[in-house]
N, C-alpha and C positions, 0 to 999 in steps of 0.2 A: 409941139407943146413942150419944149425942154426950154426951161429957167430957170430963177431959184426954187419954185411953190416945189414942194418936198412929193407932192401929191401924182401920182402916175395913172393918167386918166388912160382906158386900156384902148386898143384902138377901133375895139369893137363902138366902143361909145364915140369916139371921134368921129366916127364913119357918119356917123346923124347928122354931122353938122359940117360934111365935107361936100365936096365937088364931086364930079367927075375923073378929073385930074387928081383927087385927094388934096386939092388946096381949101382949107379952114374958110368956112363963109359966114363965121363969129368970131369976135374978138375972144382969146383965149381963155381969158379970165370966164367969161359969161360962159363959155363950153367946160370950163374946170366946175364952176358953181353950179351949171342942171346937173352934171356927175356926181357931183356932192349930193345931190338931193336924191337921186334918183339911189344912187346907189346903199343913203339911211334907207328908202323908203324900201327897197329890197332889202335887205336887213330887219326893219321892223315887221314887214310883213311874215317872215319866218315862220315867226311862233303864230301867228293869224295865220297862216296856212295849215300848219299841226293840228291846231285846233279842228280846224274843220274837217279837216282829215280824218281825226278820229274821236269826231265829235257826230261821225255819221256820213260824209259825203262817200260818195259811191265810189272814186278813182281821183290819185294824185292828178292827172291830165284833167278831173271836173274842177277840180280845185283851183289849177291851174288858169283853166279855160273863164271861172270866173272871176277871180282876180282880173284877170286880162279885160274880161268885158267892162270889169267897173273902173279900171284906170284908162279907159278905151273914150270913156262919158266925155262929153264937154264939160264938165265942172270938174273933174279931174284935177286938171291943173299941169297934166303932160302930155306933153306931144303924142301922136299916135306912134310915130320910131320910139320914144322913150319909153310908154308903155309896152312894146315890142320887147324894149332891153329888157327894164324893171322885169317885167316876166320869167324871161330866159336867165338874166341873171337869177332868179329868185328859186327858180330849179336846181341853177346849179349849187346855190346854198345850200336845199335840201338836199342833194343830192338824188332828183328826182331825173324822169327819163323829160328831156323840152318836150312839150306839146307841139303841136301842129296848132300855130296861132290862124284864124281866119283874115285873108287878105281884108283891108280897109273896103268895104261897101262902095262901090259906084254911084255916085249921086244923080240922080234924073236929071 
């Protein structure tokens, strides 16, 4: 992903949309824009996490753990790896310890 775009999508978020081999299975553009998005929506969520935090939730990692469940939803609007990230990134903003995210459910 090196061009002009000024933007340095980190590789942890590339990994989402890589191979095996680490070869891009999106056009680069289309993987630079969910990082874009993913990466406000970690940012906005910030001060929404504080809140809850000490607004009453029990543990940084509940906090955590629900965020994750509700970007987890089908109505979301992100991938089940992008909510993986948004999350982990969203710790490391607070500067929080990551959760133990639960593996994707096995479908019958």
């Amino acid at each position: 992903m090196h061009d002009d775009n000024q933007i340095l999508v980190p590789p942890s978020f590339i990994a989402l949309f890589s191979d095996a081999r680490a070869r891009l299975m999106a056009p680069a553009d289309e993987v630079r824009a969910r990082y874009e998005l993913c990466e406000d929506l970690a940012c906005h969520l910030v001060e929404q996490a504080q809140l809850l935090y000490h607004g009453g939730a029990r543990s940084e990692e509940g906090v955590l753990l629900g965020i994750h469940a509700g970007l987890s939803g089908p109505d979301a609007g992100v991938s089940e790896g992008e909510a993986r990230w948004i999350t982990l990134r969203l710790a490391e903003l607070l500067d929080w310890r990551s959760p133990e995210l639960p593996l994707r459910p096995v479908q019958p």
